[in-house]
C-alpha positions in Angstrom: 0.0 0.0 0.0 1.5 3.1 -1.1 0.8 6.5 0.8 2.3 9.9 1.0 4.5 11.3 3.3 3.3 15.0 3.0 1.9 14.7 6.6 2.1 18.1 8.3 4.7 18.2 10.8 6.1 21.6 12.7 8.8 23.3 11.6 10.2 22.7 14.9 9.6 19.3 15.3 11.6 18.9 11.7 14.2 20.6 13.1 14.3 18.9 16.0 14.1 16.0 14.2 17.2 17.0 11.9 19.3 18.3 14.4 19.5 15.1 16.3 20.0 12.4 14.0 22.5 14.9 12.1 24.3 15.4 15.7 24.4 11.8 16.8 25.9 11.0 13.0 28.4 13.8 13.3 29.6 12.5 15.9 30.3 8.9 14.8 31.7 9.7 12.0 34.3 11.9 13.7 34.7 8.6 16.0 35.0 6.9 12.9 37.5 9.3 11.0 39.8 10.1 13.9 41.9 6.8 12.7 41.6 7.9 8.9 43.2 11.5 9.7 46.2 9.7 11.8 46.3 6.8 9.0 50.0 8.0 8.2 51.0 8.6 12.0 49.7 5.4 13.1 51.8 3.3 10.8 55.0 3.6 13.1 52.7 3.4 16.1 51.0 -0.1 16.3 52.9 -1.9 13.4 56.5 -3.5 13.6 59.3 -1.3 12.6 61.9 -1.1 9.8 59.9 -0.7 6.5 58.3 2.8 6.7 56.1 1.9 3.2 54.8 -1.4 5.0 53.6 0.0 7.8 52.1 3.1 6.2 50.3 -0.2 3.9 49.2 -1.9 7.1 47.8 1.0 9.1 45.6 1.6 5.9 44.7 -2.0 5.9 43.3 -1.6 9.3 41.9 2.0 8.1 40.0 -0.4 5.6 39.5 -3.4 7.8 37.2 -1.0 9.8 35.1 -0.4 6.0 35.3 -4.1 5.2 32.5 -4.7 7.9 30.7 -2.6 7.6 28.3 -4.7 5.1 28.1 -7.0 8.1 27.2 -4.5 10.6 24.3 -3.1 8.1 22.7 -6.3 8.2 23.1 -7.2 11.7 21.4 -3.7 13.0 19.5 -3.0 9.4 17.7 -6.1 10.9 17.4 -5.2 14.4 16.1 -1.7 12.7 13.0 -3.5 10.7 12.0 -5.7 13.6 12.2 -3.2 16.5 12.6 0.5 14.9 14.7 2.7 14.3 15.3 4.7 17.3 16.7 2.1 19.4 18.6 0.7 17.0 20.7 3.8 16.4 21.3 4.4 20.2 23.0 1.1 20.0 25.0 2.0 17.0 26.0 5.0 18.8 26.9 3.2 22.7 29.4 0.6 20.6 31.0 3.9 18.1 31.8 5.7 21.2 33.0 3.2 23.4 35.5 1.2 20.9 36.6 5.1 19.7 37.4 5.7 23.2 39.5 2.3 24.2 41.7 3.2 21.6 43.3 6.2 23.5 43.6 3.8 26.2 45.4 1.1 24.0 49.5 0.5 24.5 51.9 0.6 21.3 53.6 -2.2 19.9 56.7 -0.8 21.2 54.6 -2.1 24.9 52.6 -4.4 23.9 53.8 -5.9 20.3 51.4 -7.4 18.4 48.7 -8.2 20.8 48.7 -3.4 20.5 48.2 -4.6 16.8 45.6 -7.0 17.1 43.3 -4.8 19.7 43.6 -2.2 17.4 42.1 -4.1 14.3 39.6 -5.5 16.5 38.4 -2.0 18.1 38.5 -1.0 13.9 36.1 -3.4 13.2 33.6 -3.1 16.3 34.0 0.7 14.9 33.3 -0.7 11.1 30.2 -2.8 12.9 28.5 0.3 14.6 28.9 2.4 11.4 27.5 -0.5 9.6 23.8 0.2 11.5 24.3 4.3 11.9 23.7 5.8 8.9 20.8 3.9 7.4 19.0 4.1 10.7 19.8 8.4 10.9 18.6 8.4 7.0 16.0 5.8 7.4 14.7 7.8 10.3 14.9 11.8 8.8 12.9 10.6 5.2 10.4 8.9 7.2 9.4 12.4 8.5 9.7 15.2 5.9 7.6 15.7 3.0 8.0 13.6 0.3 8.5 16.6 -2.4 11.8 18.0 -0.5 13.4 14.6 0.5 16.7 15.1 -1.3 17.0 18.4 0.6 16.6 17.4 4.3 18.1 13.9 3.8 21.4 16.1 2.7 21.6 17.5 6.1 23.0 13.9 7.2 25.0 14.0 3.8 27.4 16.9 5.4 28.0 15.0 8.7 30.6 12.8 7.1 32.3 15.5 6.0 32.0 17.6 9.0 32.9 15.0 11.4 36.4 14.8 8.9 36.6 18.7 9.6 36.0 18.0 13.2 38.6 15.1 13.7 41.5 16.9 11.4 40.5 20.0 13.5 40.9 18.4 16.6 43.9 16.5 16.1 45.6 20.1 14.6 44.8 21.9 17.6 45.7 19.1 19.6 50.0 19.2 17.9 49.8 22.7 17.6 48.3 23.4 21.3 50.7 20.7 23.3 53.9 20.9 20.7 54.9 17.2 18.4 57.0 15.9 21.4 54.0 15.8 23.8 51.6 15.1 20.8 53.9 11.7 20.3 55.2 10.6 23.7 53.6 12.2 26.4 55.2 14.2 29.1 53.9 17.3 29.2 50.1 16.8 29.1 47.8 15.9 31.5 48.2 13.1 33.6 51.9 12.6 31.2 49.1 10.5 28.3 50.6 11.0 24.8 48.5 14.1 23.4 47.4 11.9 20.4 45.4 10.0 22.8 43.3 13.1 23.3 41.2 13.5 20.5 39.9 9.4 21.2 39.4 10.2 24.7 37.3 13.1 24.1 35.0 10.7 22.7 33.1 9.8 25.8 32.3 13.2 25.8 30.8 13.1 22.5 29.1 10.0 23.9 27.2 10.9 26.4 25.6 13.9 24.5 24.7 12.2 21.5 22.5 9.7 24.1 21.3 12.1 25.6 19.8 14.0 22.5 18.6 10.6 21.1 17.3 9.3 24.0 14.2 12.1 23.8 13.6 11.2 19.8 10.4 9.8 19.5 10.1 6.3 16.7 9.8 7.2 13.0 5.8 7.6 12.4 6.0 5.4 9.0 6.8 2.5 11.8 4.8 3.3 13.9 2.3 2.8 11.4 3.6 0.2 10.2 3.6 -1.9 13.4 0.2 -1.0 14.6 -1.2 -2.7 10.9 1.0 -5.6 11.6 3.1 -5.7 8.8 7.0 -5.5 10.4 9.1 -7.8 8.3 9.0 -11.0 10.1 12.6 -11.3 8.3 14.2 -9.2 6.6 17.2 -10.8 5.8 15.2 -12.9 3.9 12.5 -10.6 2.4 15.5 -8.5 1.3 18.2 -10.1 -0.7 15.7 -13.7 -1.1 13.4 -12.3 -3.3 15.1 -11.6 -6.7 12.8 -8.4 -7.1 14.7 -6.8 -4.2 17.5 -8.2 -4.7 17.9 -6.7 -8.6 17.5 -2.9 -6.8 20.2 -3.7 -3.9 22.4 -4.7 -6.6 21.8 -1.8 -8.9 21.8 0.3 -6.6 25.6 -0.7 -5.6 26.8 -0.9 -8.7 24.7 2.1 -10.4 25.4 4.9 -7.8 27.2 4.0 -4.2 29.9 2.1 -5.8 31.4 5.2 -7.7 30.0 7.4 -5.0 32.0 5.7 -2.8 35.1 6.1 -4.5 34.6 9.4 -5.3 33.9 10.6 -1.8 36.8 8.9 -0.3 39.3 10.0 -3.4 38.5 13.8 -2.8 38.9 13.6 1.1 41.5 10.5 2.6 43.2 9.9 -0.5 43.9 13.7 -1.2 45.2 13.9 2.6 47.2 10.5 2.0 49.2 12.1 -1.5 49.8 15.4 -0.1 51.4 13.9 2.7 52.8 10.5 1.3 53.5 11.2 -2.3 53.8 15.2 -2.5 55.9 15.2 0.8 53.8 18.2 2.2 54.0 18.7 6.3 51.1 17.4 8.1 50.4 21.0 9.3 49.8 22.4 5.7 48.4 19.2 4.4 45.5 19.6 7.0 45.1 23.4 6.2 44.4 23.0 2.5 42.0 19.5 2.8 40.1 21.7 5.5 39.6 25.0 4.2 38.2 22.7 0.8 36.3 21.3 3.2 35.0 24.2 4.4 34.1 25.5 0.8 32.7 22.9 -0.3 30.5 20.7 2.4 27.0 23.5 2.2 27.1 22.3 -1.5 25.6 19.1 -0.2 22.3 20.8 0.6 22.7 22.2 -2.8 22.9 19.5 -4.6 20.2 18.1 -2.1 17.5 20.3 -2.9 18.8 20.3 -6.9 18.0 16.4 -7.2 14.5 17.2 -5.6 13.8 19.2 -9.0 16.2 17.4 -11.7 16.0 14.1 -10.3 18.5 11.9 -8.0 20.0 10.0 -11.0 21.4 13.2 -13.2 23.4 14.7 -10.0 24.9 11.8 -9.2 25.8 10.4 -12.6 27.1 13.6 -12.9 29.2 14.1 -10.4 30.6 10.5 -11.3 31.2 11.5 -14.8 33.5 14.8 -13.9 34.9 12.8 -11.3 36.4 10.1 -13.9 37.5 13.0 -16.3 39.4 15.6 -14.3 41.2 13.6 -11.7 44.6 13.0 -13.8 44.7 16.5 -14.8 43.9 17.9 -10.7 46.0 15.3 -9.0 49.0 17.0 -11.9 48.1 20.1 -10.7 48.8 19.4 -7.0 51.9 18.1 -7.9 53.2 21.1 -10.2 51.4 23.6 -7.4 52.9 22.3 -4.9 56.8 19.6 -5.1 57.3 19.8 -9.4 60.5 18.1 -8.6 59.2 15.8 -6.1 61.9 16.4 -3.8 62.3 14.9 -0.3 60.8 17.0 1.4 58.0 19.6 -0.4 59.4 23.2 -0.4 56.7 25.9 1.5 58.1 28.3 -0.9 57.4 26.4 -4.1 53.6 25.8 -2.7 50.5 28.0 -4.3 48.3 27.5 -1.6 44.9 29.5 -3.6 45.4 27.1 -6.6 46.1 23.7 -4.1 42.8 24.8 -2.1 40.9 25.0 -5.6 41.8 21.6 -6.8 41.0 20.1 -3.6 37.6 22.2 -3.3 36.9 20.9 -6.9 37.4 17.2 -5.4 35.2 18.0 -2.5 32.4 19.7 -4.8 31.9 16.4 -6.4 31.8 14.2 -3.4 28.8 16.9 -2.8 27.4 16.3 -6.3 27.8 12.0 -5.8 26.8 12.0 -1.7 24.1 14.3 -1.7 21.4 12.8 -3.2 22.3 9.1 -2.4 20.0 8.6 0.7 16.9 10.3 -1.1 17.8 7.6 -4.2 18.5 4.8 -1.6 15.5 5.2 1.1 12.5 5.9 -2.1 14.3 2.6 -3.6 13.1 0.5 -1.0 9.8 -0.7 1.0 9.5 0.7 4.7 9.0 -3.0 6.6 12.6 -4.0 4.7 13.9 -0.4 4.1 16.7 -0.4 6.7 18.1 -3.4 6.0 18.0 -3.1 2.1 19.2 0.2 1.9 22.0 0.2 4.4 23.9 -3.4 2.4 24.5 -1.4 -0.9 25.9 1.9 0.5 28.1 0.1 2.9 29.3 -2.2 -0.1 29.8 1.0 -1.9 31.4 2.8 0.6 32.8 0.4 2.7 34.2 -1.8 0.1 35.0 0.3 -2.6 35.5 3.5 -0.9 36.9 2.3 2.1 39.5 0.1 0.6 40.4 3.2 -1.6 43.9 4.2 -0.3 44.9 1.5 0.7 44.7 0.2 -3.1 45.7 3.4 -4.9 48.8 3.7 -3.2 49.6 0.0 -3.0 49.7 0.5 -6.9 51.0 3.7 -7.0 54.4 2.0 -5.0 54.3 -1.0 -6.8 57.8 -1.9 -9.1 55.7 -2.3 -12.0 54.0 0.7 -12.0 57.8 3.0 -11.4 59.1 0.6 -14.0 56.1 1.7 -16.5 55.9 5.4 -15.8 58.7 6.5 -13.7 57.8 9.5 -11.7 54.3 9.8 -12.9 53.5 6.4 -11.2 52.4 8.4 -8.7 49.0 8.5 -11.1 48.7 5.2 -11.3 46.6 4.7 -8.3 43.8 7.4 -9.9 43.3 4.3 -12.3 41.2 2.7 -9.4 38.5 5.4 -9.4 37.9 6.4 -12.5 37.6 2.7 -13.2 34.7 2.3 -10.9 33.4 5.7 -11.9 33.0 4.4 -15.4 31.4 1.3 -14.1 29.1 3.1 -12.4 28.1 5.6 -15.3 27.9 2.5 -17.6 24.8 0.3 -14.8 23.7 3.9 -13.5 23.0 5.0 -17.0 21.2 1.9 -18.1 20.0 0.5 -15.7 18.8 2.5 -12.4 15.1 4.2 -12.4 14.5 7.7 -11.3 13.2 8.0 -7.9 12.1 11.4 -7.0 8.9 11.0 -7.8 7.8 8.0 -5.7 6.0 8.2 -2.4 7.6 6.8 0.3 5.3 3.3 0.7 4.3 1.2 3.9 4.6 -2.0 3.0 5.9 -4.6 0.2 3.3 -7.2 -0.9 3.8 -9.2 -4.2 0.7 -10.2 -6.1 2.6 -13.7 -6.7 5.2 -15.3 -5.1 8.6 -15.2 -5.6 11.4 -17.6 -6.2 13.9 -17.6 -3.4 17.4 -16.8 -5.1 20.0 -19.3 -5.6 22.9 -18.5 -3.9 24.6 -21.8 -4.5 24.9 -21.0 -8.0 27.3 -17.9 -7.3 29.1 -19.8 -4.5 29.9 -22.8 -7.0 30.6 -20.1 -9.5 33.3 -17.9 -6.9 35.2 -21.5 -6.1 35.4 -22.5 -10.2 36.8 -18.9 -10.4 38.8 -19.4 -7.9 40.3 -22.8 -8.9 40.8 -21.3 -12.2 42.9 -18.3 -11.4 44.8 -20.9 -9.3 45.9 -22.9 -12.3 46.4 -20.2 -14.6 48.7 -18.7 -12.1 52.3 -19.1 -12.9 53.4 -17.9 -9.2 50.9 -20.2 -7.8 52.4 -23.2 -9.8 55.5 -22.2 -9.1 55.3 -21.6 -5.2 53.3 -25.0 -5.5 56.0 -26.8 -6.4 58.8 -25.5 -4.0 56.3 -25.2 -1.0 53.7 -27.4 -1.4 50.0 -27.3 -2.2 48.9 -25.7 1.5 51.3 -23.3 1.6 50.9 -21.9 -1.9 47.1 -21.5 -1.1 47.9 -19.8 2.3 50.3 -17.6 0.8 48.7 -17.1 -2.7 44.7 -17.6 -2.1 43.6 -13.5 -1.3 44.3 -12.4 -4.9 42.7 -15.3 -6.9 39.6 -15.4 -4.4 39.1 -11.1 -5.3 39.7 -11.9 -9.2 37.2 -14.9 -9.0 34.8 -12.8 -8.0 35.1 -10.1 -9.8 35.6 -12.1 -13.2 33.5 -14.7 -12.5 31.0 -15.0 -9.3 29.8 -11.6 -9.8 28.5 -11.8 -13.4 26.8 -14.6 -12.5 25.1 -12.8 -10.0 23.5 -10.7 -12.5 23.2 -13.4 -15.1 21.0 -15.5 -12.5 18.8 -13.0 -12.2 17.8 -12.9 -15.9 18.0 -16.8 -16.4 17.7 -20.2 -14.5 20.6 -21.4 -12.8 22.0 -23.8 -15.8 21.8 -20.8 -18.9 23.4 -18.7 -16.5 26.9 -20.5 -15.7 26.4 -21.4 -19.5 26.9 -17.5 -20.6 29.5 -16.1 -17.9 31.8 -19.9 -19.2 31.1 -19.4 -22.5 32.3 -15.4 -22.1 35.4 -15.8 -19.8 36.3 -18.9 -22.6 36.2 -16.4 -25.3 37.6 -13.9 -23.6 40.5 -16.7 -22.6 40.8 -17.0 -26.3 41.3 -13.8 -27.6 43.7 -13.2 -24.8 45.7 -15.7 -26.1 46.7 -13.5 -28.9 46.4 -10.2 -27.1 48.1 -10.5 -24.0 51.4 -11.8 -25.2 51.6 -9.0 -28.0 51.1 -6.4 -25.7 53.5 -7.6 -22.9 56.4 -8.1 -26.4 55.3 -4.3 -27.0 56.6 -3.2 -23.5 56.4 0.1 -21.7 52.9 1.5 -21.3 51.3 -1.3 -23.3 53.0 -3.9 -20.6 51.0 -2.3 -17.3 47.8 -2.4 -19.0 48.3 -5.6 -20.2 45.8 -6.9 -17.9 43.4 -4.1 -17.7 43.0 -4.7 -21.5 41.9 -8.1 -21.0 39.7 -7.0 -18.0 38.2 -4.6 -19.7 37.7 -7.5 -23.7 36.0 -9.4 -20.6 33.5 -7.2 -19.6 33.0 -6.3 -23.2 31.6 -9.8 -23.8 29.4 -9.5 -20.5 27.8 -6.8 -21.9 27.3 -7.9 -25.3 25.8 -11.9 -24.2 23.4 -9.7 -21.5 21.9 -8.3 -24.1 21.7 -10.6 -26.7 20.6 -12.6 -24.6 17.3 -10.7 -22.6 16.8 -10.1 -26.8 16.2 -13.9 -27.5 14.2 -14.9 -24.1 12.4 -11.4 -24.0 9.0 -12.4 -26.4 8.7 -16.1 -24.0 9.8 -14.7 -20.4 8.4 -10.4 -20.6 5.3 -11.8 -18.5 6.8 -13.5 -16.4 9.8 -11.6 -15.6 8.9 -8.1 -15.5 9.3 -6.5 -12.6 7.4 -3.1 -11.4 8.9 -0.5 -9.6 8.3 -0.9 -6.3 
């Protein structure tokens, strides 16, 4: 049953409303970000000495392990959020946020405790990864179930700037905290209170943070939409299964990752960690400056987020974010070249304050930051109107967390793993430093390509009360994309020369302990993820039959390729493999179609799908 949402509600009680789920996310997402501004500091920290670019790789690992669960902490409270509401569910999000944030200023280094520091870091990362994983489709969830249904896109965006603003808030924190208590204390203690290292400040200050945000929630009254919803009796009785069980669902959780939060999320994280990350790492900028430049761009550029907010609410969700995704893609070689000639053209040791223009640095960061605006936005309009109320939670928070937390989160970690690797300085020399840029603009594209064809415009539709299908649905098969990751997997295994190789001089166990995390990631991208989509279309058989048959050909024609462009040498030998990659999902595309063209005339009645 679909109704509006145009009830009339106070201006006040809006406000209210805003104010306190905008607060309580603020504040986790400075809990959340406080590790991501001392990402470079932390590396020498909590990681075993001796290899600065190793630990700088590991502390970004744990910087992402914290993202990687975040899936799993959207459906463990996205449930909790369906069955008993939304309120409570976000006070819960918030009690685990602040606490973990906080142990970590209690947590001793690796020079005192040695790895077991290491391990109770990662663990407090993911607890952190967890809570985050329930917050923000429970604030979203919450704020669209109460404001008219014709300026969604612009309230919703008021929970859009918290990210950014709790980034502000952390990297203004920690500043004041080195500049306020000098490096020495801000490392090592001494000279602060109680002699605690000043870095441990800023996680301390946490339970602070804590208690305010409860006490502000704590007086919200439940979303009216589930209120409703409860007193008819239709609460999901699961919504695990109603969600991502019913292939009608299931289609919009996948489109909505890859058609909008996947290259949102790169795009967000790209204009805010990784900038911070290459002025630092790469451009050798101090820490002090770095901050300066990433914050006043902040500061330009986070009220275009109610902007671009209210500008979806008349153009549509789709066109802004597509957008944004599209400039993104186009313009981040030529701004990431500008910060370097703005800023260390002869990338010496150590950046020269003279040689830095900080106007035109602030610009090309600002630019960055105005299209995480354009990309972020809009996304929890699109993402709540995609979904039903009794299963929105839960639905909506899995593909923004993939988005974010997968491909966002995992974002410098990735782009400067390839802008350091030998290949890439052996390809390009000093403009290697690009290389990582590939990563985002590749997902951007993706992203533009599914967005683009595939997503619907959701403006327009009322906020609904409940999901009820006229017939029922067939339960999805998941077995067929398990069987399809582990023939992926085996596969890439053979294929492998260093796998065949390591086999034979350690042994079979040892080559898969060693060797099994990058074959498991290309299996499913190449192979269990395609099938995904393909079983949506087609019964279980026909769909392993199509993604074979197109990685075989695709096997085949890189048979010839591959070879003659790895002969060829230079550039032509680094994208060797992206060429192959990118004949692959060529063919994808191409059986798809020709495919849904053959079945369309004896499956359109019984496949079509409405828009929910």
């Amino acid at each position: 049953m679909e109704t509006t949402n145009d009830q009339a509600l106070s201006p006040s009680t809006l406000r209210r409303v805003i104010f306190a789920s905008s607060l309580g996310t603020l504040f986790e997402w400075y809990d959340f970000y406080l590790y991501g501004s001392l990402a470079v500091f932390f590396g020498s920290r909590f990681f075993p000495p001796g290899n600065e670019t190793a630990q700088l790789l590991a502390s970004l690992a744990t910087f992402g392990a914290g993202f990687g669960v975040r899936p799993l902490g959207a459906l463990v409270f996205g449930r909790i959020g369906d069955l008993v509401g939304r309120k409570y569910t976000f006070l819960m999000t918030m009690a685990t946020m602040g606490v973990s944030t906080a142990l970590v200023g209690f947590l001793p280094t690796y020079a005192t405790w040695g790895l077991a520091a290491t391990v109770f870091l990662v663990l407090l990362r993911l607890l952190q990864g967890l809570a985050l994983g329930g917050e923000y489709g429970g604030a979203t969830t919450y704020v669209a179930e109460h404001v008219p249904d014709s300026q969604r896109g612009y309230y919703t965006s008021y929970i859009q700037t918290t990210a950014s603003l709790g980034f502000f808030l952390s990297m203004g924190v920690i500043g004041t905290t080195r500049v306020v208590l000098g490096e020495a204390a801000f490392k090592s203690g001494g000279a602060t209170l109680l002699g605690i290292a000043g870095w441990r400040i800023p996680f301390l200050l946490s339970f602070l943070l804590l208690a305010i945000s409860l006490y502000v929630r704590a007086r919200m009254k439940e979303s009216p939409l589930f209120i409703r919803l409860k007193r008819q009796g239709l609460v999901s009785v699961n919504p695990l299964r109603e969600s991502f069980r019913n292939p009608a669902n299931l289609r919009y959780v996948l489109l909505a990752l890859f058609g909008a939060t996947a290259g949102q999320g790169v795009v967000w994280y790209t204009g805010q960690f990784y900038t911070l990350t290459f002025l630092q790492t790469v451009l050798k900028i101090d820490w002090k400056t770095a901050y300066i430049i990433v914050s006043i761009a902040l500061a330009i550029g986070t009220p275009f987020f109610l902007v671009f907010g209210h500008l979806s609410d008349r153009i549509g969700r789709k066109r802004v974010i597509l957008a944004g995704c599209f400039l993104a893609a186009v313009t981040y070689i030529p701004i990431y070249m500008g910060l370097r000639h703005f800023s260390n053209p002869n990338l010496s040791p150590v950046a020269d304050p003279r040689q830095l223009n900080m106007a035109m640095m602030v610009l090309l960061v600002a630019l960055q930051v105005l299209y995480v605006t354009m990309v972020y936005g809009p996304i929890a309009a699109y993402l709540v109107e995609l979904f039903p109320t009794n299963i929105r939670y839960t639905s909506m928070s899995l593909p923004y967390h993939l988005g974010n937390g997968w491909f966002g989160g995992f974002l410098p970690l990735i782009a400067t793993a390839l802008t350091s690797s030998a290949v890439a300085k052996d390809t390009f020399g000093t403009n290697s430093i690009y290389v990582g840029l590939l990563y985002p603009i590749a997902v951007c594209i993706v992203t533009l390509v599914v967005g683009g064809l595939f997503i619907h415009e959701t403006k327009d539709h009322e906020i609904d009360t409940a999901f009820r299908s006229g017939a029922r649905q067939p339960d999805f098969d998941w077995s067929v994309v398990l069987g399809a990751l582990g023939v992926g997997l085996v596969v890439l295994l053979l294929v492998s020369t260093d796998f065949r190789q390591d086999a034979l001089k350690l042994g079979l166990l040892k080559a898969l302990w060693s060797d099994v995390w990058y074959p498991l990631i290309g299996a499913s991208a190449l192979f269990a993820l395609p099938t995904l989509f393909f079983r949506l279309e087609y019964p279980r058989v026909k769909a392993v039959a199509f993604v074979s048959a197109c990685l075989a050909l695709t096997l085949a024609i890189s048979f010839f390729v591959y070879p003659a462009l790895m002969n060829v040498g230079g550039v032509f030998r680094f994208f060797a493999a992206v060429t192959v990659v990118l004949i692959y999902l060529a063919i994808l595309v191409g059986a798809y179609f020709l495919g849904r063209l053959s079945s369309h005339a004896h499956s359109a009645a019984s496949r079509t799908v409405q828009f929910p």
